[in-house]
LOPANU-310002 format. One line per field, with one value per residue (C-alpha): residue number from 0; x, y, z; residue in one letter. Coordinates in steps of 0.25 Angstrom, whole numbers, plus 5000, padded with zeros to 4 digits. Layout:
N
num: [NUM,...]
xx: [X,...]
yy: [Y,...]
zz: [Z,...]
residuo: [A,...]
***
This chain:
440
num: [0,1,2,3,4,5,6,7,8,9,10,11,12,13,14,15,16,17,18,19,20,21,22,23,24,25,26,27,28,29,30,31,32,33,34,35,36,37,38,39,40,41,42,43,44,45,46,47,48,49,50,51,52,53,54,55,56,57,58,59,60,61,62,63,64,65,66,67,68,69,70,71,72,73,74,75,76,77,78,79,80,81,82,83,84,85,86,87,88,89,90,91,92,93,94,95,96,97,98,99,100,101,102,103,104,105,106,107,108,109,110,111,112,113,114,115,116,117,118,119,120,121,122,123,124,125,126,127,128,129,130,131,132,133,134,135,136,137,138,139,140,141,142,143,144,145,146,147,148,149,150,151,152,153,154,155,156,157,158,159,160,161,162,163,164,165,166,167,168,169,170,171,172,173,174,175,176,177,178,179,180,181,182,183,184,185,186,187,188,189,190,191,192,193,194,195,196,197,198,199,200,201,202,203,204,205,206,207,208,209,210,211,212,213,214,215,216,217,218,219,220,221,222,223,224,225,226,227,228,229,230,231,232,233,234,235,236,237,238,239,240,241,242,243,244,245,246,247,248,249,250,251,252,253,254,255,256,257,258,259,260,261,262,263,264,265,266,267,268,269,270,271,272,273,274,275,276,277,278,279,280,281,282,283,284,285,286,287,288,289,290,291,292,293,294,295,296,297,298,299,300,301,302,303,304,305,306,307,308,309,310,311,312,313,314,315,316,317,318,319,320,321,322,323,324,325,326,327,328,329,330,331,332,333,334,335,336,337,338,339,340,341,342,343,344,345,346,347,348,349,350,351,352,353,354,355,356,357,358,359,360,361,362,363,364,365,366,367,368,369,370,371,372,373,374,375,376,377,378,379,380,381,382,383,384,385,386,387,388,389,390,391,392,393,394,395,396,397,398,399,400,401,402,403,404,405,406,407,408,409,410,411,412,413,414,415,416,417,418,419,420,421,422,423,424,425,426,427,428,429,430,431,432,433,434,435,436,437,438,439]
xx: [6165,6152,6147,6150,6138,6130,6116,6119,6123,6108,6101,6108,6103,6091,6087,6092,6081,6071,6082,6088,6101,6099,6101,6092,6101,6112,6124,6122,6126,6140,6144,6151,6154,6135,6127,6127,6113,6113,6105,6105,6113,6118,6126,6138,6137,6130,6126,6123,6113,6125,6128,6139,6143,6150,6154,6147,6153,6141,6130,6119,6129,6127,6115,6118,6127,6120,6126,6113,6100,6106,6098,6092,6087,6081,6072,6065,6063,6056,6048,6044,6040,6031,6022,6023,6032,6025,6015,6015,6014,6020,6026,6034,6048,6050,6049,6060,6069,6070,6071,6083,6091,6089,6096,6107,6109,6113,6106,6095,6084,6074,6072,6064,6065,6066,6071,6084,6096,6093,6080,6082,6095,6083,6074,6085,6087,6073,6072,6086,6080,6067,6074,6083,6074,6086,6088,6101,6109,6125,6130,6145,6152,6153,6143,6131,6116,6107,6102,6093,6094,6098,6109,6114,6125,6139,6138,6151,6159,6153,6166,6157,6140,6135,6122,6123,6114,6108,6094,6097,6090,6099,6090,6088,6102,6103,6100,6112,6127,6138,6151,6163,6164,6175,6177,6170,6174,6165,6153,6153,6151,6139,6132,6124,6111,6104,6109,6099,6107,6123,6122,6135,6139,6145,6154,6154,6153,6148,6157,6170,6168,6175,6175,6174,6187,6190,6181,6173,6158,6159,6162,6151,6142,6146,6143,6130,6125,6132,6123,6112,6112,6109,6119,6114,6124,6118,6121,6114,6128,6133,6122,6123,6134,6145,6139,6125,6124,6131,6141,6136,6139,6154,6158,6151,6143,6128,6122,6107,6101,6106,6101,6101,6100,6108,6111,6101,6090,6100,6097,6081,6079,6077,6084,6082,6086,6088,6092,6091,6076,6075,6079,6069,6059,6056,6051,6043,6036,6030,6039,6046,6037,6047,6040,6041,6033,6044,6050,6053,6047,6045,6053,6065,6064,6063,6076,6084,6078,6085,6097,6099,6095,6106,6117,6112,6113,6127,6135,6147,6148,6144,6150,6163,6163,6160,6173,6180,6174,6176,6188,6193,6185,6193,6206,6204,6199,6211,6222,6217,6214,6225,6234,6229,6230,6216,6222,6209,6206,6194,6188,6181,6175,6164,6157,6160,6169,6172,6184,6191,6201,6210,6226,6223,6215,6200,6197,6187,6176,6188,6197,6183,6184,6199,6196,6194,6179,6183,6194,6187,6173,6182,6188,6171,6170,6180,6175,6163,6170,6177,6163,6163,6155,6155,6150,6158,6160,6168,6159,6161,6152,6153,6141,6141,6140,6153,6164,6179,6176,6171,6181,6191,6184,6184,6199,6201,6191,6198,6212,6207,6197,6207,6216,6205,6201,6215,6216,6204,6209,6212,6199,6189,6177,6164,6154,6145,6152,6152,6155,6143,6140,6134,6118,6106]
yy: [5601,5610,5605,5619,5614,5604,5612,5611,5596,5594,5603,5594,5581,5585,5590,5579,5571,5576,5584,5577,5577,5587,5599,5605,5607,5596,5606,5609,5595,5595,5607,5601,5598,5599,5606,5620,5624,5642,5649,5662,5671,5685,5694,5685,5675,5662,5657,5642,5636,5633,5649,5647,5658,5659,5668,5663,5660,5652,5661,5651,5646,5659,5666,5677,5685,5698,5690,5682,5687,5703,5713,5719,5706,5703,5717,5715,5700,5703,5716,5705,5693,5702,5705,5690,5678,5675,5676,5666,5678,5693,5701,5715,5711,5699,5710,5718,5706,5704,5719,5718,5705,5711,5724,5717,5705,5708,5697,5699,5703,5695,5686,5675,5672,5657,5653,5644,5645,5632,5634,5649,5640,5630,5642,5646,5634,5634,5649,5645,5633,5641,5654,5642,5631,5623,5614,5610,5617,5617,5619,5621,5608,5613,5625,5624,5627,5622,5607,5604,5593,5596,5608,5600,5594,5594,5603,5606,5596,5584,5583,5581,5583,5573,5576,5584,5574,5560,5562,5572,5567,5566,5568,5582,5587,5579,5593,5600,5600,5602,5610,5611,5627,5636,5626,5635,5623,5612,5623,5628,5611,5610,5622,5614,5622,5615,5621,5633,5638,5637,5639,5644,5648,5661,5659,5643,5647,5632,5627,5633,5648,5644,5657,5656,5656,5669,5673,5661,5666,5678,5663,5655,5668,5667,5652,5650,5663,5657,5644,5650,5647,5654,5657,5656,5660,5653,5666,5658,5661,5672,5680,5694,5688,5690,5704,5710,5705,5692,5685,5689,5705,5699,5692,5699,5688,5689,5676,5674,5672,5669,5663,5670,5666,5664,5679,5686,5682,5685,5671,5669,5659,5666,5664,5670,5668,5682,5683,5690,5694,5686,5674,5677,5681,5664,5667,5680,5674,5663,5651,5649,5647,5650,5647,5645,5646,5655,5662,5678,5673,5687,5686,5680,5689,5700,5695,5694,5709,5715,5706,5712,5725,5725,5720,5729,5742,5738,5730,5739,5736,5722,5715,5721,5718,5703,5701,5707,5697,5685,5688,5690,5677,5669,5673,5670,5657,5654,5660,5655,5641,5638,5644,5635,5620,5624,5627,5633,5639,5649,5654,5667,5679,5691,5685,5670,5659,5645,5638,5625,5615,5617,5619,5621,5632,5628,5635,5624,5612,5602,5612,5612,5597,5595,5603,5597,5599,5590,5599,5613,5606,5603,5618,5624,5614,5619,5635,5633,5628,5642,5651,5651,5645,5641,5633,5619,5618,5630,5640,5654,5666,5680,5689,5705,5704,5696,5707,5707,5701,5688,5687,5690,5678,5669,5672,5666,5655,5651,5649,5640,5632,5629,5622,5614,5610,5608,5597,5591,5590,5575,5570,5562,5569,5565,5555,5562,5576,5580,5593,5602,5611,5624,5624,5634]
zz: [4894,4888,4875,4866,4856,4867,4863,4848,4850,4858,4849,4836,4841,4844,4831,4826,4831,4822,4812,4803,4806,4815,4805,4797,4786,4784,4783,4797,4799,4798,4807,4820,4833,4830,4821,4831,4834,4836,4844,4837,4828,4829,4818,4816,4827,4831,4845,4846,4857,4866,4865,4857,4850,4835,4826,4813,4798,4796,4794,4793,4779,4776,4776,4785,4779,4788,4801,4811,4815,4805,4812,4797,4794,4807,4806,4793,4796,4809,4802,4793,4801,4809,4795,4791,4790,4774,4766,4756,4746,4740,4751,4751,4754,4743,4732,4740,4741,4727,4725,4734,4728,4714,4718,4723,4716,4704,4694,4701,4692,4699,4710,4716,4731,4738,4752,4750,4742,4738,4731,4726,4718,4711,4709,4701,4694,4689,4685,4676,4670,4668,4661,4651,4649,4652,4664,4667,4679,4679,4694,4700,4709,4723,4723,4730,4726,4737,4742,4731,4723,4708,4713,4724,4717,4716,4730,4738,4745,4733,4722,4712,4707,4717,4725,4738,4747,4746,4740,4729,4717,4706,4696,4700,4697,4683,4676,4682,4679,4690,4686,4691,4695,4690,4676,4664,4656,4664,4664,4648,4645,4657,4650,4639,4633,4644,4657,4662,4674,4680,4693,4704,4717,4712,4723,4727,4741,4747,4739,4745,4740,4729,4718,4704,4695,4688,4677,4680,4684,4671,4663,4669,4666,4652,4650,4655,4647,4631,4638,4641,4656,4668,4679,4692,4705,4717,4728,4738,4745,4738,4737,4747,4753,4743,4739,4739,4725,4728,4721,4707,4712,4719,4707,4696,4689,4685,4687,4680,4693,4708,4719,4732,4747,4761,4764,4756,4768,4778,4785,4781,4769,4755,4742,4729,4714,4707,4692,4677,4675,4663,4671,4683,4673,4673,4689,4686,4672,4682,4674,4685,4696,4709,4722,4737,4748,4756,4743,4749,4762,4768,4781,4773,4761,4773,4779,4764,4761,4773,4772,4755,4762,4772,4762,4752,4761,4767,4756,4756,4771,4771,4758,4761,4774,4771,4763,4773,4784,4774,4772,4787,4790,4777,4783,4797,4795,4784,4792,4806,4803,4795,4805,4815,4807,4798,4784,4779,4767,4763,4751,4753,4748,4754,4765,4763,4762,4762,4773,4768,4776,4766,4763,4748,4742,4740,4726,4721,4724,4723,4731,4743,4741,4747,4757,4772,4775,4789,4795,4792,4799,4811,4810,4809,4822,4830,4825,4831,4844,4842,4840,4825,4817,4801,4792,4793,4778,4777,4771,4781,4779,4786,4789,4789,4803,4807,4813,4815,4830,4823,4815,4827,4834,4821,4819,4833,4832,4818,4823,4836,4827,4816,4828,4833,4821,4816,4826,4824,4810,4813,4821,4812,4806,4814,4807,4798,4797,4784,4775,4771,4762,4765,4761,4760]
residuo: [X,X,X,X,X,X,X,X,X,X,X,X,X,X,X,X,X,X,X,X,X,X,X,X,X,X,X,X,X,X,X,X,X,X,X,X,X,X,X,X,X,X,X,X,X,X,X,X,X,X,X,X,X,X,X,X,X,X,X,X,X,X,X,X,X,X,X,X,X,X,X,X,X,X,X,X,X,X,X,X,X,X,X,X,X,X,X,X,X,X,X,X,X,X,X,X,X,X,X,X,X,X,X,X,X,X,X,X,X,X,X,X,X,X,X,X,X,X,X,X,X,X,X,X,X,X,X,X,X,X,X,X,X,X,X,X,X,X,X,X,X,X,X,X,X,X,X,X,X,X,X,X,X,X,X,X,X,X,X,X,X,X,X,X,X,X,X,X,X,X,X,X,X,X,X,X,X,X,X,X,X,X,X,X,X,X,X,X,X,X,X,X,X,X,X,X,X,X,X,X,X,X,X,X,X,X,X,X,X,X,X,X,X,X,X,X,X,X,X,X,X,X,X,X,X,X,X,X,X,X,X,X,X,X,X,X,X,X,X,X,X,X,X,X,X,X,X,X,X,X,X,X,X,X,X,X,X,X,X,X,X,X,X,X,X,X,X,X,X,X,X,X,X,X,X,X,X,X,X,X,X,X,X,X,X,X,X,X,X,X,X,X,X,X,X,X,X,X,X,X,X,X,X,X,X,X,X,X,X,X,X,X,X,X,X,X,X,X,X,X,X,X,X,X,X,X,X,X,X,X,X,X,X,X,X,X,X,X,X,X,X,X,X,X,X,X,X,X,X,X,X,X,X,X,X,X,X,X,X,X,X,X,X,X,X,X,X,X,X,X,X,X,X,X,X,X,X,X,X,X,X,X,X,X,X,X,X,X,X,X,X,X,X,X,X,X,X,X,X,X,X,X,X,X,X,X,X,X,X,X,X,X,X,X,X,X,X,X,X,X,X,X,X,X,X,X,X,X,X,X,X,X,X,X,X,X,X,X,X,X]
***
């Protein structure tokens, strides 16, 4: 019989000969039969280089909330490379961008630009610890802020404040505090009067998109300011995704500053951190000296400028429309699966949402810990087999672009896969598979 993924297979071991691991990100790893290698991308669908096709919840882990290769994007990207890839200096479209994520994020007073969500989080870091002349950082169990070493604690999937990786310094992380999230009691005795910044996933969408308890955010934003700390919402995920001013517009919280990526470069790498003028005013003084070589690279600030532009000119078409497709996507995958062996359980909201194994509800970190990472990876393998491809940790993202016809074909694809998997249920997990958390 034909190898479905024999090209994928070939292309893997290849790259692993001078790859490590073969994959250039480790959360790639995990995805099984093999790590599929596409050829290209197109509105809502993936082709990989055996001309499989698939209906994609993946989108790059989120990025491409305008669907693969959006026609907008493409234009002003290929205007631009034809008058230059970078300049290593000032350029028109940089102050543009930030003219654009001030006018629609609303805490945005200023900004500064990076290219991962990653770095955009320690920039932030550095302008709170700059703007308190305090140092220490209290952070939430489960939620995620990138792969670098002081925040990359106490990550999803890990029970407790333990390093994400082998080869984290320990040292780097001694100045910051890990809380348990939704307890106001554990974070009013972490803010000391040393603790410049309390950062959040507004949403803990990597952890399970897990919401907040009633009344919780408006509480956390009165602490930290009787404290004197600054709150930061990490909207690496959340940002243009859950509304054009992100999840601070959704839920109706004004952080101090935020941090920005993923959909607001519409699948090129640029970040930001926007905030209160008085807080960014440690940036503008020269104080805080925040550099990079690619900072509002022109080609990738081109492509976030017209992927704003677009959400912007068509929010009351798009926005709505995401909840809808979340929503329909939620439901299929819930009733489908569950009706076929799967019991499955997903937390969503707008254009997001996080899939569990699970007969319980899966309401909080400990609820994401009981859940079986092992059965819902067999159920994202046999999807594949099926045309559709997600995330294997459960995370499920819907573009502007998917239509009722994908979802027609998921709803199909979901019941057969859930059967499959559901008798694989009792087949040992392959050596070295592991769970993953979705990273920038």
């Amino acid at each position: 019989m034909t190898d479905r993924y024999g090209r994928s297979r070939a292309q893997h071991e290849r790259a692993r000969r001078h790859l490590a691991g073969g994959v250039a990100t480790a959360y790639r790893a995990p995805q099984r039969p093999v790590p599929i290698s596409f050829a290209s991308g197109s509105g809502s669908r993936l082709t990989d280089i055996d001309g499989n096709g698939y209906v994609d919840y993946a989108l790059a882990f989120g990025p491409m909330l305008l669907g693969h290769s959006p026609d907008a994007v493409l234009r002003a990207v290929h205007e631009q490379l034809a008058t230059g890839i970078g300049y290593g200096a000032c350029h028109r479209v940089e102050a543009e961008l930030a003219e654009a994520v001030c006018r629609t994020v609303p805490c945005a007073d200023l900004c500064v630009f990076s290219s991962t969500g990653s770095e955009a989080v320690h920039a932030a870091l550095r302008i709170a610890r700059a703007a308190t002349g305090r140092n220490r950082v209290v952070k939430f169990l489960g939620h995620f802020h990138g792969w670098l070493d002081p925040l990359a604690i106490g990550i999803p999937g890990l029970k407790d404040a333990g390093p994400a990786t082998a080869g984290q310094d320990p040292l780097a992380s001694s100045a910051v505090t890990v809380c348990p999230w939704n307890d106001l009691d554990a974070l009013r005795a972490a803010l000391s009067d040393d603790v410049a910044a309390v950062i959040m996933e507004p949403l803990a969408v990597n952890g399970g998109c897990l919401s907040a308890a009633p009344g919780y955010l408006s509480q956390v934003r009165q602490l930290t300011e009787q404290a004197g700390a600054l709150l930061i919402f990490d909207e690496v995920i959340t940002g243009f995704r859950l509304a054009l001013g992100g999840a601070q517009e959704r839920l109706g919280i004004l952080p101090d500053l935020a941090v920005l990526g993923k959909a607001m470069g519409a699948g090129f790498p640029i970040s930001a951190v926007c905030g209160r003028r008085d807080v960014m005013e440690e940036v503008a003084s020269g104080r805080v000296k925040h550099v990079g070589t690619f900072n509002a690279n022109p080609v990738c600030a081109t492509a976030a400028l017209a992927a704003i532009s677009e959400l912007e000119q068509r929010a009351d078409e798009h926005y709505p429309r995401l909840e809808e497709l979340g929503g329909t996507l939620a439901d299929i995958f819930r009733t489908e699966a569950t009706e076929a062996g799967v019991p499955l359980v997903v937390n969503q909201l707008g254009g997001m949402g996080h899939a569990f194994c699970s007969a319980a509800p899966v309401e909080s970190h400990d609820d994401t810990l009981g859940a079986d990472a092992d059965a819902y990876g067999k159920f994202a393998e046999a999807l594949l087999d099926e045309g559709v491809h997600v995330i294997s940790r459960g995370l499920l993202y819907v573009s502007t672009v998917h239509d009722d016809a994908d979802l027609e074909q998921t709803r199909g694809a979901v019941a057969r896969a859930a059967a499959t998997a559901a008798a694989r249920r009792a087949e040992p997990t392959s050596p070295g598979r592991h769970a993953a958390v979705a990273r920038r």
